[in-house]
C-alpha positions in Angstrom: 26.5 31.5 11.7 23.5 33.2 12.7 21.8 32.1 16.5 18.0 32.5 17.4 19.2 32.5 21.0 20.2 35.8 22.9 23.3 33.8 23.6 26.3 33.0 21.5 27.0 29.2 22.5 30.7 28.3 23.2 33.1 26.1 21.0 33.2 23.5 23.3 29.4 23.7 24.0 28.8 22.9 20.4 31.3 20.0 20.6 29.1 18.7 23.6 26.0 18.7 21.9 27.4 17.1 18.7 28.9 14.3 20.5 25.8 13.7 22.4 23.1 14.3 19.7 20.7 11.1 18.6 20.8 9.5 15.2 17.6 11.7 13.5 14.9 8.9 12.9 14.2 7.6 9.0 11.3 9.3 7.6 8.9 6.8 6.6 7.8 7.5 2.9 4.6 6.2 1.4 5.1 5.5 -2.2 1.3 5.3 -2.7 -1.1 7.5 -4.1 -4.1 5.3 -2.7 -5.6 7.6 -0.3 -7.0 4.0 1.3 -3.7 3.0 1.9 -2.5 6.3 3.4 -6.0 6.2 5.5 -4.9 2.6 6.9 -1.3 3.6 7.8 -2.5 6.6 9.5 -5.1 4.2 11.6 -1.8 2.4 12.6 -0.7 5.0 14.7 2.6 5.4 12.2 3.9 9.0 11.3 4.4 8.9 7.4 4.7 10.7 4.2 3.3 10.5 0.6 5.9 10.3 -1.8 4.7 9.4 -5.4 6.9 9.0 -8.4 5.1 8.7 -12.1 5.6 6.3 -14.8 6.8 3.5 -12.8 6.6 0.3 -15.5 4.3 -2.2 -13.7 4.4 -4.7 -16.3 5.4 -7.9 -15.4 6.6 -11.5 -16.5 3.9 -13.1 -18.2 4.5 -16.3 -16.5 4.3 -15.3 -12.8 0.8 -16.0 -10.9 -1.2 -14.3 -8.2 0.6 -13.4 -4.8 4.6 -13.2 -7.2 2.7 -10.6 -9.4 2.2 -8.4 -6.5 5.1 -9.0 -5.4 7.0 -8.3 -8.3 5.2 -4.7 -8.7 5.8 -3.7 -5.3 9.5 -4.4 -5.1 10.1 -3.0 -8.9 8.0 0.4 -7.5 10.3 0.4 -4.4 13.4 0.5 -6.6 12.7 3.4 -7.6 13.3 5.4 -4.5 16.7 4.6 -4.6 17.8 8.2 -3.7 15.7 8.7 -1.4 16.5 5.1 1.0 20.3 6.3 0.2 19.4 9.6 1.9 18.1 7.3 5.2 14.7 7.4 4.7 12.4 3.8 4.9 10.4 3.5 2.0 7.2 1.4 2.0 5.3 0.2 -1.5 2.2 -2.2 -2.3 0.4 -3.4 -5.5 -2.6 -5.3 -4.9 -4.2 -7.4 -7.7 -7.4 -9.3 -8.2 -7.1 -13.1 -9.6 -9.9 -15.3 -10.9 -9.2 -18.4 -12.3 -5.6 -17.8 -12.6 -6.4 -14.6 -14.6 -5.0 -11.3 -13.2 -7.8 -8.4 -13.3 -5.9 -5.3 -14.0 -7.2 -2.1 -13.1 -10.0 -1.5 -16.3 -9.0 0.6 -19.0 -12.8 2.4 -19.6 -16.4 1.5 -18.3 -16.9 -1.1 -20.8 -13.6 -3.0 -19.3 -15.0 -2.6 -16.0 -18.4 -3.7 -16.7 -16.9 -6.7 -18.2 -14.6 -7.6 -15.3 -17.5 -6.9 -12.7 -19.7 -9.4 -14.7 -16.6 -12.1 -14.1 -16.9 -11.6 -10.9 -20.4 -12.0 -10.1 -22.1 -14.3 -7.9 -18.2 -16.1 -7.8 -15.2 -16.5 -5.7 -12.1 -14.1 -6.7 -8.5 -13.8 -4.5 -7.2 -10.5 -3.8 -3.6 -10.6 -3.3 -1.8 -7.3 -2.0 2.1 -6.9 -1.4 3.8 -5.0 0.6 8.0 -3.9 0.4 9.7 -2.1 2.6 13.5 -0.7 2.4 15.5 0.4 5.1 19.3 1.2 4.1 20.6 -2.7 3.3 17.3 -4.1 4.4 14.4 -5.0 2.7 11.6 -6.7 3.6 8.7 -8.5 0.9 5.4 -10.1 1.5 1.9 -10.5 0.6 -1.2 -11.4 1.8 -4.5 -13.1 0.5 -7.8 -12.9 0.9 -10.6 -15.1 -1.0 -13.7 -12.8 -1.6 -17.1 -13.8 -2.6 -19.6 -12.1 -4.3 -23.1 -11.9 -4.6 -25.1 -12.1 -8.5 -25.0 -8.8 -9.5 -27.7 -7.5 -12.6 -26.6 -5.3 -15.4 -28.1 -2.6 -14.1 -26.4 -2.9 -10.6 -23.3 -2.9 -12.5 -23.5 -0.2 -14.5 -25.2 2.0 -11.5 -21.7 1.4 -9.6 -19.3 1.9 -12.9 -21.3 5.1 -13.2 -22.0 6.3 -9.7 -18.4 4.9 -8.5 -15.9 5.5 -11.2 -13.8 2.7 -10.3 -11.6 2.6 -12.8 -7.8 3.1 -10.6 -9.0 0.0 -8.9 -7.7 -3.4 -9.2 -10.6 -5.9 -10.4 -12.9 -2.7 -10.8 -14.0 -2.2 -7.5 -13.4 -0.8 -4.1 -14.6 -3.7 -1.2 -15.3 0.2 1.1 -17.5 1.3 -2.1 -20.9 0.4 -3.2 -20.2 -2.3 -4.7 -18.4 -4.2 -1.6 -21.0 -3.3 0.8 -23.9 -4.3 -1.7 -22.4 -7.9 -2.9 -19.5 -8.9 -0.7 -21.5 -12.0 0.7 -17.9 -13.6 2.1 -14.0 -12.7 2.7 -11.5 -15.4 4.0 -9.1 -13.6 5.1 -8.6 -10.0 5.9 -10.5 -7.0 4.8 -7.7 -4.6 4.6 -6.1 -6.4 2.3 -8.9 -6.2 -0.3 -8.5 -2.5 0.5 -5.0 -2.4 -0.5 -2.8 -2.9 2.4 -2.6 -5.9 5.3 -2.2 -3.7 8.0 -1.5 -6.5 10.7 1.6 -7.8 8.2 3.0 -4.1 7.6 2.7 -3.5 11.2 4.8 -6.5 12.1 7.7 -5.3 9.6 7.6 -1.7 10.4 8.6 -3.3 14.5 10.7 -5.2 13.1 12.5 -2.3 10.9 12.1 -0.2 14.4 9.9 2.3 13.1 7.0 1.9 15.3 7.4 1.2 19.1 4.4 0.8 21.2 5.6 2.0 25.2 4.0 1.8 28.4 2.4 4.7 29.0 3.0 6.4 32.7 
């Protein structure tokens, strides 16, 4: 065993220290690739890491409805990490979708599918649902949030100016409420902001206390 120190520790210092050394804290992984939602966690204060694993199916059963789609995609991505929450790490995923009139807005498959699903949307109310899982060794925790958003009419040629100037085709619905778009015809929300961005922060706060991976002390 090689030592860094100038010292050679004894045998029954090395018994002291492993009797008296802490539990390592889990990792927190981040199995997004959403730079928003990375960009929110790291607002919370909470030390994290991206872990992203492709080709995750995130089809789901035609029957379910709004918040149990979300729901449904965020605990199917989060078994996925199985290795990684048996190797003690906590492993946090979301899916958020976009719902008008009962009809789930995918993320579009070109400009002309965007364009389409931004003319839906206009001058109309949509609901943004975004879920959140978390595992922590036997735990898991699973919720969503909502937020009604309201937008103002948009013209053709607004529309096409943000499909072209925005590329928002990785985005539920086919927009971003921090792009363009949001800041240009977002006339309403009920409910909260982050959310539409792709992760209730004040929810995943509350589980990550829970879980014990974030604690707020008194400073000195």
């Amino acid at each position: 065993m090689t030592d860094s120190s100038p010292f050679s520790p004894s045998f029954t210092h090395l018994r002291h220290t492993r009797r008296n050394a802490q539990p390592a804290a889990p990792k927190l992984l981040l199995a997004s690739g959403s730079p928003r939602r990375a960009q929110l966690l790291t607002a919370l204060d909470v030390p994290f890491q991206v872990l992203v694993k492709p080709d995750i199916d995130e089809s789901y059963p035609p029957h379910l409805q709004g918040a149990a789609v979300a729901e449904y995609l965020a605990h199917r991505k989060a078994t996925a990490y199985d290795d990684e929450v048996a190797a003690g790490h906590a492993v946090l995923t979301a899916d958020t979708i976009v719902c008008l009139d009962d009809q789930v807005l995918n993320k579009p498959a070109d400009d002309a599918d965007a364009h389409r699903m931004l003319r839906q949307l206009s001058g109309r109310t949509h609901e943004v649902f975004t879920a959140v899982c978390l595992r922590l060794g036997e735990q898991a925790w699973l919720l969503s949030d909502r937020t009604a958003v309201t937008f103002a009419e948009l013209s053709d040629a607004e529309i096409h100016h943000y499909v072209r100037r925005h590329r928002p085709l990785d985005k539920a619905g086919a927009y971003g409420a921090q792009d363009w778009v949001g800041l240009a015809a977002i006339t309403h929300l009920a409910g909260s902001y982050f959310t539409v961005m792709g992760l209730p922060t004040h929810r995943v706060y509350q589980i990550l206390r829970e879980a014990g991976l974030v604690e707020i002390k008194n400073e000195k």
